[in-house]
C-alpha positions as CSV (number, residue, x, y, z in Angstrom):
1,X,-9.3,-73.5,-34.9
2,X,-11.2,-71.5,-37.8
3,X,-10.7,-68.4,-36.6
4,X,-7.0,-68.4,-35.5
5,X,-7.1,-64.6,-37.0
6,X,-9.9,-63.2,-34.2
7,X,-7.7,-63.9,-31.3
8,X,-5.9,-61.4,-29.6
9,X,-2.1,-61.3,-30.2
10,X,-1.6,-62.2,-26.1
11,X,-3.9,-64.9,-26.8
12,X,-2.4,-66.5,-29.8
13,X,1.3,-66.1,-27.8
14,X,-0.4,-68.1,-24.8
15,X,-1.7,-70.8,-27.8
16,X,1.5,-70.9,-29.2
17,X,3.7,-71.6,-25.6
18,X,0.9,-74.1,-24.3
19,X,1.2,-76.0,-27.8
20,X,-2.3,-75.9,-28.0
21,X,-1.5,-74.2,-31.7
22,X,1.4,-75.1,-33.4
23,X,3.2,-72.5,-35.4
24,X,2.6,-74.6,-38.8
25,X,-1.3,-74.2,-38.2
26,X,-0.6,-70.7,-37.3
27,X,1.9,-69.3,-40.2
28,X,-0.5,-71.8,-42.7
29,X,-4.1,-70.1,-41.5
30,X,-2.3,-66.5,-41.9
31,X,-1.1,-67.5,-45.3
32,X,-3.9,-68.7,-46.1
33,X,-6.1,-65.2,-45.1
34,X,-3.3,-63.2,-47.2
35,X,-4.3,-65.2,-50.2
36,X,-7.5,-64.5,-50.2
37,X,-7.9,-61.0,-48.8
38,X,-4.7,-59.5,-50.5
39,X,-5.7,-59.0,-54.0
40,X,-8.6,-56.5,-53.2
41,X,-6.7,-54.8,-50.4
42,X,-3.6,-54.5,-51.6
43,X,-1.8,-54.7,-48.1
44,X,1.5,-56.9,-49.3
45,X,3.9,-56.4,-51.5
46,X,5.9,-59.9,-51.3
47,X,4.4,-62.6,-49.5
48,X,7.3,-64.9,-48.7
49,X,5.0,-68.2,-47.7
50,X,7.3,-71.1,-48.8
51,X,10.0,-69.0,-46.0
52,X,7.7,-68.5,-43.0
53,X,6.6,-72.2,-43.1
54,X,10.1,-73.2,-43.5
55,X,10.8,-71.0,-40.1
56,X,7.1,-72.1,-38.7
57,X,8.6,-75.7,-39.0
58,X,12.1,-75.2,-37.1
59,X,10.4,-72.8,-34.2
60,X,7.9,-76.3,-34.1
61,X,11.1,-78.6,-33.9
62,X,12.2,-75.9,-30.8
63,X,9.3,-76.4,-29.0
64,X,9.5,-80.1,-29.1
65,X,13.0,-79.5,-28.0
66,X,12.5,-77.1,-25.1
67,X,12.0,-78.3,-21.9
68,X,9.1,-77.5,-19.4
69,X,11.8,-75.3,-17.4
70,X,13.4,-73.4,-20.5
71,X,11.4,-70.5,-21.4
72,X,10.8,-70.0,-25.3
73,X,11.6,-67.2,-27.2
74,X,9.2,-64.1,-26.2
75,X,7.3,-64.2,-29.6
76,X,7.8,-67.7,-30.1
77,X,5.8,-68.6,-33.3
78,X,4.0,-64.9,-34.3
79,X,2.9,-64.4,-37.6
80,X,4.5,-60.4,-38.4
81,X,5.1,-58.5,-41.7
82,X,7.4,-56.2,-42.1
83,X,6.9,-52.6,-44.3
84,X,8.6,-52.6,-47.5
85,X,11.3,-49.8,-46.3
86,X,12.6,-52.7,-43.5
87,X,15.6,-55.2,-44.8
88,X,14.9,-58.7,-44.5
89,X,17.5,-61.2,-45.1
90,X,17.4,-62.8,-49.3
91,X,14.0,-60.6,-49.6
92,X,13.8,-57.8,-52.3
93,X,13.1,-54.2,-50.2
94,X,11.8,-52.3,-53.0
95,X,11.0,-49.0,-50.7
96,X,8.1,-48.6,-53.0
97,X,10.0,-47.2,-55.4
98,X,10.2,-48.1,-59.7
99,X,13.3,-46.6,-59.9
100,X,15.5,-49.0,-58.2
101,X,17.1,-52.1,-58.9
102,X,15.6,-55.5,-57.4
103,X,18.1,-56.9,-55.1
104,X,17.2,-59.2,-52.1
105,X,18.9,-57.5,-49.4
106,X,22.0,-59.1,-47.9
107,X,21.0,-59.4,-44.4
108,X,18.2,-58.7,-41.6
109,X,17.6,-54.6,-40.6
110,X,18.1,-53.8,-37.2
111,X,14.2,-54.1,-37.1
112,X,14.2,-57.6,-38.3
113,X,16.5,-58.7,-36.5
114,X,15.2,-57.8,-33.3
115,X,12.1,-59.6,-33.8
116,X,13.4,-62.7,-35.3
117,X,15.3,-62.6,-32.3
118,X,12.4,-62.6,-30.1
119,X,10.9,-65.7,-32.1
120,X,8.7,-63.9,-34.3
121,X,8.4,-65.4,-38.1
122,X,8.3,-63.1,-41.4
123,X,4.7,-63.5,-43.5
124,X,6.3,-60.6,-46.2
125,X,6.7,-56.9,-47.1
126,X,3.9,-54.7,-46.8
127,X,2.3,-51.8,-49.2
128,X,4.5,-48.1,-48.9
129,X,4.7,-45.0,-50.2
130,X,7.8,-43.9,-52.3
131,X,10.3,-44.1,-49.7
132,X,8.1,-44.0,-46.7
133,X,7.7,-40.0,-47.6
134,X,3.6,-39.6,-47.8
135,X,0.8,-40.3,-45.1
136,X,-0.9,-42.4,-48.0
137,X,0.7,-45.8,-49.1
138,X,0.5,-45.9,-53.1
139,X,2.9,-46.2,-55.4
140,X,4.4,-47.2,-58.8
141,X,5.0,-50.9,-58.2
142,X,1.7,-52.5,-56.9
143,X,-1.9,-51.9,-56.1
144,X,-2.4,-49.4,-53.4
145,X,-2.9,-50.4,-50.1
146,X,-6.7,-49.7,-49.2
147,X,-8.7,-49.5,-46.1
148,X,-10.6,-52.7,-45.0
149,X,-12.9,-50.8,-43.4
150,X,-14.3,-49.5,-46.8
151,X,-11.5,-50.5,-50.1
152,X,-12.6,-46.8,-51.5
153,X,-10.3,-45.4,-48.7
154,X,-6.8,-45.5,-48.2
155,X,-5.3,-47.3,-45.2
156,X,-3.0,-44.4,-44.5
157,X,0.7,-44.2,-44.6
158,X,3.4,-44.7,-44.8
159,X,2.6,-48.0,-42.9
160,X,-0.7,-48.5,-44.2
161,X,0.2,-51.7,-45.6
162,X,1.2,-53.1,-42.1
163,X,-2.0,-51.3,-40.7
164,X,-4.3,-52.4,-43.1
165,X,-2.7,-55.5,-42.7
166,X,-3.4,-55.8,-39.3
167,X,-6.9,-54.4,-39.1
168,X,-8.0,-57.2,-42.2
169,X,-6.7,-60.3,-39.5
170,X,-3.7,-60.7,-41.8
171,X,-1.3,-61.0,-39.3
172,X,-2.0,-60.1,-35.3
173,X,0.3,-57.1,-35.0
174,X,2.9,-55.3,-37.1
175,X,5.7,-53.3,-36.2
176,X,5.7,-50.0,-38.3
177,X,8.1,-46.9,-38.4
178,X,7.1,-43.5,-38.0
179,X,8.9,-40.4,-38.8
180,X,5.9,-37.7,-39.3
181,X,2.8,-39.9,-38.1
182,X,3.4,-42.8,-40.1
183,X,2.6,-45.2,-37.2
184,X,-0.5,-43.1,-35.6
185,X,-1.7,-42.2,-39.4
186,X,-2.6,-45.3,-40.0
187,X,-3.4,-46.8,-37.3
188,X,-6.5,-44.1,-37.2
189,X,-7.2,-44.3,-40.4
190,X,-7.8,-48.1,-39.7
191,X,-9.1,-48.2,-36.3
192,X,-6.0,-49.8,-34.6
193,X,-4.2,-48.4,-32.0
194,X,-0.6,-47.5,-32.8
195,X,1.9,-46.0,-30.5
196,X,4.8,-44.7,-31.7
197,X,7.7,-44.7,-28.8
198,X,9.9,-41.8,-27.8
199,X,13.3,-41.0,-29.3
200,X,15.9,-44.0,-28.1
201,X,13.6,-46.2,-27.1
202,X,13.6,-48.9,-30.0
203,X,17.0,-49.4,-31.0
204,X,15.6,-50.8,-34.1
205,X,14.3,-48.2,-37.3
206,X,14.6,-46.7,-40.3
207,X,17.7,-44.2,-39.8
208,X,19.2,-43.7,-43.0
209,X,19.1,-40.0,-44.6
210,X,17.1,-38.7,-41.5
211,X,19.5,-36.2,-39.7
212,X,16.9,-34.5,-37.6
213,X,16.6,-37.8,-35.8
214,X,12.9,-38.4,-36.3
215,X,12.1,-42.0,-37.3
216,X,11.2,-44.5,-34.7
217,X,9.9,-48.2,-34.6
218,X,7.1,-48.6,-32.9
219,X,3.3,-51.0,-32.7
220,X,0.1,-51.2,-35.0
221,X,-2.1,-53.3,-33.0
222,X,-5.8,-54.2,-32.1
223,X,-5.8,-53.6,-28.1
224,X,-3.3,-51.7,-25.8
225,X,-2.2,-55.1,-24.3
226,X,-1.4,-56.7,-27.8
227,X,0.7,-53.7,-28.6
228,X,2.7,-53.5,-25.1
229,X,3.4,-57.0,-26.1
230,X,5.1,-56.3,-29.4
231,X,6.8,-53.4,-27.8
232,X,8.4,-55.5,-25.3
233,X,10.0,-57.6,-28.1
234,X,10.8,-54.2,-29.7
235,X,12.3,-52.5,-26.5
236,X,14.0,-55.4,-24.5
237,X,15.2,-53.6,-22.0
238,X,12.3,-52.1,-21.1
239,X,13.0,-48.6,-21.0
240,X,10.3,-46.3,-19.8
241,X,8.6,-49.0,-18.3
242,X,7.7,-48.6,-14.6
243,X,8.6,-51.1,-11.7
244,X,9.1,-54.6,-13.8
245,X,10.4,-52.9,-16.6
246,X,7.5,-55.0,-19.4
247,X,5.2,-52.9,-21.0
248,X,2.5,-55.9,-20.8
249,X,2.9,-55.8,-16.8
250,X,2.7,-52.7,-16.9
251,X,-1.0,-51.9,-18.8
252,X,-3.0,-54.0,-16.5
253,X,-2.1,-51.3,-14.1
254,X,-4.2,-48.3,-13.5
255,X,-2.8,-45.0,-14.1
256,X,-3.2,-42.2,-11.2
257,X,-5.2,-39.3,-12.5
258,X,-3.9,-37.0,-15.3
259,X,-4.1,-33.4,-16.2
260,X,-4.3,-33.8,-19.9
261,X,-4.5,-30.4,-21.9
262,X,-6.8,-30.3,-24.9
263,X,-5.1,-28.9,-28.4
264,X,-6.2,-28.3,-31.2
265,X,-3.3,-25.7,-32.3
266,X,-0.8,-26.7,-35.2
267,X,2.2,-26.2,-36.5
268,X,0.9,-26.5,-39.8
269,X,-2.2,-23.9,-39.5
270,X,0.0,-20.9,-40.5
271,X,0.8,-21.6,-44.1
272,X,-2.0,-24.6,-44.8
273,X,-5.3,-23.6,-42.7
274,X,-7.5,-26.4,-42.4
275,X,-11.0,-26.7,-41.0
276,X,-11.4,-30.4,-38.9
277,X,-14.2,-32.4,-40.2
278,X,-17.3,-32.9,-38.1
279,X,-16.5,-36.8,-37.5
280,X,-12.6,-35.8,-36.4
281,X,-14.2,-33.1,-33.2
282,X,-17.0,-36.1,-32.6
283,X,-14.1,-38.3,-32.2
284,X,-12.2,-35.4,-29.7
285,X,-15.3,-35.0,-27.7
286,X,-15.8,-39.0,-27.7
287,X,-12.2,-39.4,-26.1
288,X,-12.1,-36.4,-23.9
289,X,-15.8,-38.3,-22.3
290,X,-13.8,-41.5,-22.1
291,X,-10.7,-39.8,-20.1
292,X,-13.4,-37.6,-18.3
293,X,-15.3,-40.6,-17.2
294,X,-11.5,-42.4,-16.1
295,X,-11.0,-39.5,-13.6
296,X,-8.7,-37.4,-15.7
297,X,-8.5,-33.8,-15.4
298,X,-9.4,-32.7,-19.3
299,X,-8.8,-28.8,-19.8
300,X,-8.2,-26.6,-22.6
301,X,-4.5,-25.6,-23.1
302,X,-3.4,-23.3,-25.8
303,X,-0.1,-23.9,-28.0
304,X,2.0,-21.6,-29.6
305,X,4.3,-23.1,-32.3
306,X,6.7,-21.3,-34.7
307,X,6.1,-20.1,-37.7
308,X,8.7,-21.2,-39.0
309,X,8.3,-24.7,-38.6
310,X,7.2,-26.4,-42.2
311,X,10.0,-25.1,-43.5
312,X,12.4,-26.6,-41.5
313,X,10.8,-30.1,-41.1
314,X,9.9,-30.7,-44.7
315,X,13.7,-29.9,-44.9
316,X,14.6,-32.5,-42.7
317,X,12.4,-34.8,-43.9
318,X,13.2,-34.8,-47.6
319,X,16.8,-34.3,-46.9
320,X,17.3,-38.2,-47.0
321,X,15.9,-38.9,-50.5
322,X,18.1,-36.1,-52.1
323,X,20.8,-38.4,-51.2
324,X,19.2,-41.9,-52.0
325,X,21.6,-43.9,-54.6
326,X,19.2,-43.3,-57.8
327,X,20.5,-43.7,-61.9
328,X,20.0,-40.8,-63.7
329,X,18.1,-42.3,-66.5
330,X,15.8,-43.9,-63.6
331,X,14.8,-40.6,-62.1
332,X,11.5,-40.6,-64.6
333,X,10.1,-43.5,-62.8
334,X,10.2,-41.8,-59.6
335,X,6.5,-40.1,-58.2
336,X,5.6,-36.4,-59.3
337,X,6.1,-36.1,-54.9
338,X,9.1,-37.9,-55.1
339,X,11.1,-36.3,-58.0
340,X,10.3,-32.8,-56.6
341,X,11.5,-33.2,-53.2
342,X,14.7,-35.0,-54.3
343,X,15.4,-32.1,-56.5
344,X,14.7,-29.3,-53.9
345,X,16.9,-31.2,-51.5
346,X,19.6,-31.1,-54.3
347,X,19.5,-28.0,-54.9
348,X,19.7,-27.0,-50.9
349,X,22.8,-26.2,-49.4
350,X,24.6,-28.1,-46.6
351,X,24.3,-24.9,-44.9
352,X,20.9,-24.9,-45.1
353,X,20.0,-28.0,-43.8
354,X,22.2,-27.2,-40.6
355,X,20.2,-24.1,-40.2
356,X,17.2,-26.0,-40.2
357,X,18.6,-28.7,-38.0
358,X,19.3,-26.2,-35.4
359,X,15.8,-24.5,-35.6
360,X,14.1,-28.0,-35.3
361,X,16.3,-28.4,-31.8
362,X,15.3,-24.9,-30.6
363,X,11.5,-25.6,-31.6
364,X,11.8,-29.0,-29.4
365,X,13.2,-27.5,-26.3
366,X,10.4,-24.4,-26.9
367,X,7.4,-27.2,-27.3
368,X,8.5,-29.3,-24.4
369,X,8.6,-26.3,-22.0
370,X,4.9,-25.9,-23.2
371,X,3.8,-29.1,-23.2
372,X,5.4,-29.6,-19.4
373,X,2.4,-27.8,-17.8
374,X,0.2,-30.9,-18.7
375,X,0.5,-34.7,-18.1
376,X,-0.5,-35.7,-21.5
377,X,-1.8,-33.5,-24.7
378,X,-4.6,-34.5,-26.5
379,X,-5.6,-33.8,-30.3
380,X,-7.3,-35.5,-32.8
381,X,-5.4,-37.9,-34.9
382,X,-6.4,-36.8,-37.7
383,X,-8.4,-33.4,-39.0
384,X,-10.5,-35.5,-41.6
385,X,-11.9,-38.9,-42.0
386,X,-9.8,-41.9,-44.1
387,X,-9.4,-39.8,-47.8
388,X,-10.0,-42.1,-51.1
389,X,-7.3,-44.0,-52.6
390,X,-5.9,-41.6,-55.1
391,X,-7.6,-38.5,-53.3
392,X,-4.0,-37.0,-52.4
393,X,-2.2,-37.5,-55.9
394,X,-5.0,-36.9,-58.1
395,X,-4.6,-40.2,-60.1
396,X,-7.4,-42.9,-60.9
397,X,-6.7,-45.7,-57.8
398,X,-10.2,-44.8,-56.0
399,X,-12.0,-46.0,-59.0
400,X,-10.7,-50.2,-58.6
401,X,-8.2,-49.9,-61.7
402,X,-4.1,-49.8,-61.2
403,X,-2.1,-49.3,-62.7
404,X,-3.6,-45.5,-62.0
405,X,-4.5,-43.8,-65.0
406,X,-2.2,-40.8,-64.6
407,X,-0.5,-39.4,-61.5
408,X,-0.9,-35.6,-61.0
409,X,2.3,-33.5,-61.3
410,X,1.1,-31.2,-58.4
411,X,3.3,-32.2,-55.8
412,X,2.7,-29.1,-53.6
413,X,-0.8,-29.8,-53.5
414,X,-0.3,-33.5,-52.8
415,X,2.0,-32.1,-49.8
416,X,-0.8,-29.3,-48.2
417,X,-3.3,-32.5,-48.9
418,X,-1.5,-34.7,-46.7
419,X,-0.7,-31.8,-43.9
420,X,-4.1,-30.5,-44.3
421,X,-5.1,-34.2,-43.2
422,X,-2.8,-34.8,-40.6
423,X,-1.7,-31.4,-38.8
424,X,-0.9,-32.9,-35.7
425,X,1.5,-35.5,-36.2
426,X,5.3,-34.9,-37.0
427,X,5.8,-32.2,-34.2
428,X,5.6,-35.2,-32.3
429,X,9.1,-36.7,-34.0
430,X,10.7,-33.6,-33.7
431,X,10.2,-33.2,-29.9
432,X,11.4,-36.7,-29.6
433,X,8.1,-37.7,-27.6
434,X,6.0,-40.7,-27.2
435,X,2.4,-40.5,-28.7
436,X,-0.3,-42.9,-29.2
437,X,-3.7,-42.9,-31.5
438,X,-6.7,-44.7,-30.2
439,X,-9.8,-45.4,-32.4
440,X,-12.8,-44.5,-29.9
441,X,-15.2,-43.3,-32.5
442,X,-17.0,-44.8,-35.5
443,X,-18.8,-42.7,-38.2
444,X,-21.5,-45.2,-38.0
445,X,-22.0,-45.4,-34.4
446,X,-20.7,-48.0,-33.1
447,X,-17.0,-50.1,-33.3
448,X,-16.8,-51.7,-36.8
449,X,-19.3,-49.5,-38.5
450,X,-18.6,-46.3,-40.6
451,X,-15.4,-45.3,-40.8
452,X,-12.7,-45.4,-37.7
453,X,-11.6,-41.8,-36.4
454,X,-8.9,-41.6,-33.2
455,X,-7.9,-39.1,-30.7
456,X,-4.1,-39.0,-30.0
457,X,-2.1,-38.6,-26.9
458,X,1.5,-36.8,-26.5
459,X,3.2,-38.1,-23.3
460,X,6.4,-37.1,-21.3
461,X,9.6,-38.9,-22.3
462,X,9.2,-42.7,-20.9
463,X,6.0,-42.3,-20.8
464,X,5.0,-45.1,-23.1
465,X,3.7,-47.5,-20.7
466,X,1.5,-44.9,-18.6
467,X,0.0,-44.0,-22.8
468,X,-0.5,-48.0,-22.8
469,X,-2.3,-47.4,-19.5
470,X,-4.5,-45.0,-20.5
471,X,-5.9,-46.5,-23.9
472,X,-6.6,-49.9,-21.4
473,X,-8.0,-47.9,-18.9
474,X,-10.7,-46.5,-21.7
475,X,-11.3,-49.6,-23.4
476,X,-8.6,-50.5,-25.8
């Protein structure tokens, strides 16, 4: 089957348990696409080929095993990656970084784990930022992850690897963690869907250093029922889902009509005013037609957010790297980004940080009283179209050549960039909330021309199936 890398991720599950595809042919066509797409896109890190086939050729030996009675594991066979920030058992996890030491990590993450569990077998680590901290996934150690959609662009971040990964038929779906948008940033910068769950809903994610509690695990994937079907591997228990308690029952169901309040209000506006490009309102009027059309109720609701509000989460969300285990004479080979934020956090008092903490829970329990008088909020997912590789740090990736010439020192300017770009995305973490990007506009005018643009949606708590709904109900 040539084109083992077209089929939907439900599809390839229902080849795989029928035995129509065996996971050999599977693991060996993906392996083979990674070969030759990887070097211009720049999606993997570490490909770990001689591994998956070794764990393609025992989940074959189960099935021939297993009985016609005996279920098989729920992802029996899948091709995933994993970002470079998750731990995988005798593989290096590098967290994008130069400065630290090369050491295969002892044992599975939570996040691997889970999905080896389920049946699911490792392709590799995919392209990050610097410790997962930028919406752009470049760094020091490899070529930067670019967009398949155009290699000038970036693929987003901080799981823009795993998204561009997934977009470029690398593997069928990817789990990716987001803590500020770093699921829903890339998946609209590459015309995936990507949901990222509410708080507690994936027991599996990148926790360490993040005291405010905003990182979750969550699907980058090509269709609403593809992604519910990660997500139930993700979220065995099935919490938030409605009735039988699976996210893939659940989507083929039709949601009851919604009033979903229009936003374009942001946190961010206050101390970095941005305009939205044309092509990210053509993409907001495109999506509030689609829910228009679905019988949704689509009015304008107005948000008020605190100023106060960058301050606190940039505290928050550098606090982790202040503490990361890093050799003094190493600290050079950290990012302009980088090396500035882990000095600030430093240099910030304990005190501090709790003062933040505390505003960040106030500013949740004020946003979700807001957000109560609607269903669902919409945005865009992002204020501008996919930026050029190198755009945010000013070096010389969005020209072909890496190493990058130089990269900038201005760090502020890289961080307004990157806010500028995507002002409606960590507000999300911080209330704790489910959200979901869909791609429903092209810059060229039709799917899979131009450049992808996506609206987003902000749901209730365990409201991830009814977002799942919604993006089926319109098409994706």
């Amino acid at each position: 089957m040539a084109d083992i890398h077209r089929l939907p991720a439900i599809q390839l599950r229902a080849a795989l348990h029928s035995g129509e595809l065996s996971a050999r042919e599977v693991t060996a066509h993906f392996l083979a696409r990674i070969e030759e797409t990887n070097p211009r896109l720049g999606a993997f890190i570490t490909v770990t080929g001689p591994r998956a086939m070794a764990e393609a050729a025992a989940a074959d030996a189960l099935f021939a095993r297993h009985r016609p009675n005996q279920q098989l594991p729920p992802l029996h066979g899948m091709p995933v990656a994993f970002k470079d920030l998750t731990d995988v058992a005798g593989v290096v996890t590098t967290h994008g970084s130069a400065a630290l030491d090369r050491r295969p990590a002892p044992a599975d993450g939570a996040l691997a784990a889970v999905l080896r569990g389920a049946g699911a077998i490792s392709l590799g680590k995919t392209q990050v930022p610097e410790f997962g901290l930028t919406a752009y996934s470049e760094n020091r150690i490899a070529p930067p992850s670019r967009n398949p959609h155009a290699l000038s662009r970036s693929s987003g971040g901080s799981s823009g690897g795993s998204a561009a990964a997934v977009a470029a038929g690398l593997v069928p779906f990817a789990p990716g963690t987001d803590g500020g948008g770093s699921i829903r940033i890339p998946a609209a910068a590459c015309g995936l869907l990507g949901l990222k769950p509410g708080r507690g809903v994936v027991p599996a994610g990148e926790s360490n250093g993040d005291p405010a509690g905003l990182v979750v695990a969550g699907p980058l994937a090509r269709s609403a029922a593809d992604a519910a079907l990660l997500l139930d591997a993700l979220a065995p228990n099935g919490l938030g889902a409605p009735d039988s308690g699976m996210y893939l029952d659940a989507v083929s169901r039709t949601p009851a009509a919604l009033r979903i309040g229009v936003s374009m209000d942001s946190p961010w506006a206050g101390i970095f005013p941005f305009t939205p490009d044309r092509e990210a309102l053509d993409a907001l009027d495109a999506g509030i037609r689609l829910l228009t059309g679905a019988g949704h109720d689509v009015v304008e609701a107005g948000i008020r957010y605190d100023n106060r509000y960058p301050d606190a989460f940039t505290t928050a969300w550098t606090a982790g790297v202040g503490s990361a285990r890093i050799a003094p004479h190493r600290e050079a080979l950290l990012t302009p980004l980088t090396r500035t934020f882990r000095r600030r956090a430093q240099q910030r008092s304990a005190a501090k940080l709790n003062e933040c903490l505390a505003f960040l829970r106030q500013f949740e329990r004020d946003t979700l009283a807001q957000y109560s008088a609607w269903d669902v909020v919409l945005t865009p997912a992002l204020a501008q179209t996919p930026r050029p590789v190198g755009w945010f740090t000013g070096s010389g990736h969005g020209d072909g050549r890496w190493p990058a010439s130089e990269w900038a020192g201005d760090a502020d300017g890289d961080y307004r960039r990157q806010c500028q770009f995507a002002p409606w995305s960590s507000m999300v973490n911080v209330c704790g909330l489910p959200a979901i990007s869909i791609p429903v506009h092209w810059t060229g005018g039709s799917p899979g021309t131009g450049l992808p643009m996506g609206i987003q949606l902000i749901g209730r708590p365990g409201s991830e199936a009814l977002l799942l709904q919604v993006a089926a109900q319109i098409g994706f």
